[in-house]
ROVEXMAR-693448 format. One line per field, with one value per residue (C-alpha): y, x, z; chain; residue number from 1. Coordinates in steps of 0.1 Angstrom, whole numbers. Each point is the difference from the previous one (the first is absolute). Last residue first. Layout:
ROVEXMAR-693448
c2: (Y, ...)
c1: (X, ...)
c3: (Z, ...)
nulum: (A, ...)
voti: (NUM, ...)
end
This chain:
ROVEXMAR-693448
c2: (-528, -29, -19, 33, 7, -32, -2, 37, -21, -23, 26, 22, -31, -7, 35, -2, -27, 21, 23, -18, -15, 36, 10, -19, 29, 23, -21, -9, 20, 9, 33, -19, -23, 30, 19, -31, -9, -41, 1, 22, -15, -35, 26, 14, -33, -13, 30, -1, -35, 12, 21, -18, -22, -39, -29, -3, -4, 19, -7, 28, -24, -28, 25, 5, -36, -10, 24, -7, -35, -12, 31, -9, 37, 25, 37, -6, -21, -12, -34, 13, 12, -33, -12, 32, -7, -35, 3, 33, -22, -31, 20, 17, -35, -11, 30, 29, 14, 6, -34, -18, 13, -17, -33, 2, 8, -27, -25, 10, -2, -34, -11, 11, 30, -1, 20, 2, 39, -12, 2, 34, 13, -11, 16, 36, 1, -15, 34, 21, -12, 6, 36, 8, -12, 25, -7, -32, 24, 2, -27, -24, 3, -10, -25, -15, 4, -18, -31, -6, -22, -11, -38, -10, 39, 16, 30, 7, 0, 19, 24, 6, 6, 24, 18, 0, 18, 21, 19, -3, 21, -19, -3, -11, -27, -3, -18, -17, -13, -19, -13, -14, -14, -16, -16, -8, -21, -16, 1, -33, -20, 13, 28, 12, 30, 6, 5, 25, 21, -2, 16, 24, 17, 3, 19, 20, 8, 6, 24, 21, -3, 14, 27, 9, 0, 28, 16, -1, 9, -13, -35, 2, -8, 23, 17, -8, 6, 34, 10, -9, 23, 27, -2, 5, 26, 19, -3, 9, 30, 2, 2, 26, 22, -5, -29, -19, 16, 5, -35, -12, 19, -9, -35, -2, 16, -23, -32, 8)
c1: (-1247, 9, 21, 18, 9, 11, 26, 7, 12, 21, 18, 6, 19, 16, 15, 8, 24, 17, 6, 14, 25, 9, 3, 32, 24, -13, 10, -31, 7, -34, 1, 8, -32, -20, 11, -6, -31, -2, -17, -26, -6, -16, -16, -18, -8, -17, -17, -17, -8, -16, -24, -10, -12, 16, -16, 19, 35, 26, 37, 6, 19, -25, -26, 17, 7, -36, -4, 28, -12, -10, 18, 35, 12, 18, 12, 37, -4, -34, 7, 27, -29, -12, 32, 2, -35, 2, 36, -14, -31, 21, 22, -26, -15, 28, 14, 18, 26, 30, 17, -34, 7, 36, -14, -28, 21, 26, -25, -17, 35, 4, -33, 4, -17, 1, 3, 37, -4, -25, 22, 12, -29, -8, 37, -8, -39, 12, 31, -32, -19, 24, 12, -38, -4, 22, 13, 19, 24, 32, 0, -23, 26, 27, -17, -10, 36, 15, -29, 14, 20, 24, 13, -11, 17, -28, -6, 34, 2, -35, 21, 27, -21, -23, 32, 13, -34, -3, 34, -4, -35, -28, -24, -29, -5, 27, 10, -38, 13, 32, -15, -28, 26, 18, -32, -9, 35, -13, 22, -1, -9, -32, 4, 30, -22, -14, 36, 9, -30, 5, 32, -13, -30, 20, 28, -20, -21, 30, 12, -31, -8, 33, -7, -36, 18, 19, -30, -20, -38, -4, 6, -27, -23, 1, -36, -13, 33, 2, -34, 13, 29, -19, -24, 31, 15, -32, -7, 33, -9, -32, 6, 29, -29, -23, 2, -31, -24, 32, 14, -35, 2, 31, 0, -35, 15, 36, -28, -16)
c3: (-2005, 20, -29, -4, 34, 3, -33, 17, 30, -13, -27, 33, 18, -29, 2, 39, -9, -27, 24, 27, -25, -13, 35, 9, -18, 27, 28, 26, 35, 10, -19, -29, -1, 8, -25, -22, 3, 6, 34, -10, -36, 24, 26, -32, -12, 34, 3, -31, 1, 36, -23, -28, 24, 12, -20, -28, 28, 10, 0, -25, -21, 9, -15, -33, -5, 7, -31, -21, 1, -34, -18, 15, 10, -20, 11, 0, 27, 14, 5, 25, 25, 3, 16, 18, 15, 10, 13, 24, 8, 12, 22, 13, 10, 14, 22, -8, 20, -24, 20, -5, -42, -1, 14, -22, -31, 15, -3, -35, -17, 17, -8, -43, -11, -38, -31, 6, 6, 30, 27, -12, -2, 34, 15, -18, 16, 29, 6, -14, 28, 28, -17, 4, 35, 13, 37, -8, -24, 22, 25, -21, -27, 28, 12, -36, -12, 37, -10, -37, 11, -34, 7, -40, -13, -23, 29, -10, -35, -1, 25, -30, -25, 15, 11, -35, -13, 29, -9, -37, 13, -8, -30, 19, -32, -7, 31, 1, -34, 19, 26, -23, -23, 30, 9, -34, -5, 30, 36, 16, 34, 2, 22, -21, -18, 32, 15, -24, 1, 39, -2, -34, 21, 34, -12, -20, 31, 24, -23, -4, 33, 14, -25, 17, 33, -8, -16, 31, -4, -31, 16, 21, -33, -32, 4, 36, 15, -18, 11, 39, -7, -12, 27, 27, -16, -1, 36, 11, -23, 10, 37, -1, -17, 31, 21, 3, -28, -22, 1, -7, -30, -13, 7, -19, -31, 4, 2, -33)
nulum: (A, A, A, A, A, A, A, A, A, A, A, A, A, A, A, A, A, A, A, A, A, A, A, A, A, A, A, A, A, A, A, A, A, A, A, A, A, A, A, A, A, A, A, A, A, A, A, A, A, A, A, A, A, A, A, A, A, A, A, A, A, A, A, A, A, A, A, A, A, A, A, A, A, A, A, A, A, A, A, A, A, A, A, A, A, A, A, A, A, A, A, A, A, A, A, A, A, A, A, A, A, A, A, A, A, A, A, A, A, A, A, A, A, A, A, A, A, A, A, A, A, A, A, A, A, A, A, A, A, A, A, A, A, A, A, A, A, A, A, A, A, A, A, A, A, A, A, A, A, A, A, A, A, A, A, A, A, A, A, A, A, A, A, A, A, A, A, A, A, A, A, A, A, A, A, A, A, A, A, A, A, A, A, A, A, A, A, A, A, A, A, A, A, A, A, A, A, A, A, A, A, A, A, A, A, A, A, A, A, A, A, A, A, A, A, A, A, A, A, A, A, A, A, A, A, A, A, A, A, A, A, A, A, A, A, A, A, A, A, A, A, A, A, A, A, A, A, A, A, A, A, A, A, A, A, A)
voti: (256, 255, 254, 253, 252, 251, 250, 249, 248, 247, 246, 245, 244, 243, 242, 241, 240, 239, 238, 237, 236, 235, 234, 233, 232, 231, 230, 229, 228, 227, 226, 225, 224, 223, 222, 221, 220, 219, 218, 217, 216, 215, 214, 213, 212, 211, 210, 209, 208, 207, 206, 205, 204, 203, 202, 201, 200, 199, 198, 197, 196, 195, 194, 193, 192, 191, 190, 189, 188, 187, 186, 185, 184, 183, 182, 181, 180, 179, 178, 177, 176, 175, 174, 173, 172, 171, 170, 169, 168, 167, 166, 165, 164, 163, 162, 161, 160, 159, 158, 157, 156, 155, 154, 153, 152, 151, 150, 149, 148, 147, 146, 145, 144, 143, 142, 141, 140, 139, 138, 137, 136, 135, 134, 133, 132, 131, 130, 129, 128, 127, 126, 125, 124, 123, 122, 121, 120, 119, 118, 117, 116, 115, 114, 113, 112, 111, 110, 109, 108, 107, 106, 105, 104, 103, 102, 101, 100, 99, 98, 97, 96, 95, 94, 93, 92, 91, 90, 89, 88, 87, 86, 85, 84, 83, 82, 81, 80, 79, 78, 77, 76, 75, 74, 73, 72, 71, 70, 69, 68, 67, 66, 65, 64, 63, 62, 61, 60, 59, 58, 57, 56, 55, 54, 53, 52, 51, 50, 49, 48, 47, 46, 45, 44, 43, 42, 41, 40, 39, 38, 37, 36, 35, 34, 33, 32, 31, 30, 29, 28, 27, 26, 25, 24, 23, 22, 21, 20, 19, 18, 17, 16, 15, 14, 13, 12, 11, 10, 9, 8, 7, 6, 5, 4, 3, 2, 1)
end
């Protein structure tokens, strides 16, 4: 949209130099609007990349050892959401490896949070998917214990939200998960459904539309890669934008 306006209003002002500056110009702007800033720069779409995996498995590590211990269903977690994205040998031992070392008791995880902030603090997709992956993890135990909660917050104030966005965002995935593979408790799938959209009964048909379609916005996955998410990380992001399509077509239906 923006490379047909460029090109026009280059033309009007400059003449046929004009619209191709012009064009250029729009093109770039759609692409930020599509795949984040990151598509712009594929050099710095790679640091990204690297510095997100790096991130994601540190301060997977260090959740997992919040309270004290790792669980056998923390490790098992770690281990399916391996599989799960079915990573590179190459990602797959450095995922290891970094879980080891956000693990470590004296580990500061404040230089990784810097230095993701650094490189991805501008695309507030890659923040919210980098929660999304740390609050399922939390909760792959079946519980959110205060020190995993703590350092959640702590890690979240550093990504830039506040309190009460915080609290939303672990509302909604948590609800979100009751909704994998398609099934929901039957006595609340509906208050589920609209904690997972983090709307309410009373809101319209039409800002619950919104809501969900900004929701599957930030989990697409061309967008996800052009702002620096690893390909073999989708699958995760996927599936989470999944149960958020079973929550709201359980609303849709209830409305109709």
């Amino acid at each position: 949209m923006y490379k047909i306006i460029g090109l026009f209003l280059g033309y009007y002002l400059l003449g046929f130099f004009g619209a191709f500056l012009g064009y250029l110009f729009g093109s770039s702007i759609d692409r930020a609007r599509e795949y984040g800033i990151g598509g712009i720069n594929p050099l710095g779409n790679e640091q990204r990349k690297a510095v997100f995996l790096e991130t994601a498995f540190v301060l997977m590590g260090k959740l997992a050892k919040a309270d004290g211990h790792i669980s056998k269903d923390e490790i098992a977690h770690v281990e399916q959401f391996i599989q799960k994205m079915g990573m590179t040998p190459e990602h797959r031992s450095l995922a290891i490896k970094q879980f080891k070392l956000g693990s470590a008791t004296d580990f500061d995880i404040d230089t990784t949070l810097n230095e993701f902030m650094e490189s991805c603090g501008h695309t507030s997709n890659l923040k919210q998917v980098l929660l999304m992956y740390l609050i399922v993890m939390a909760l792959a135990d079946g519980s959110l214990d205060n020190a995993e909660r703590s350092l959640l917050e702590r890690i979240a104030s550093r990504l830039g939200y506040s309190q009460s966005q915080f609290s939303q965002l672990l509302e909604m995935i948590l609800n979100q998960s009751h909704f994998a593979h398609g099934q929901a408790n039957s006595a609340t799938a509906l208050d589920d459904a609209y904690k997972a959209l983090g709307v309410t009964k009373e809101q319209s048909d039409q800002e619950i539309k919104r809501a969900y379609r900004k929701l599957i916005s930030q989990y697409h996955p061309d967008k996800l890669i052009g702002q620096g998410l690893p390909e073999d990380m989708i699958a995760v992001a996927t599936e989470q934008a999944k149960e958020i399509q079973v929550a709201y077509d359980l609303i849709k239906k209830h409305r109709s």
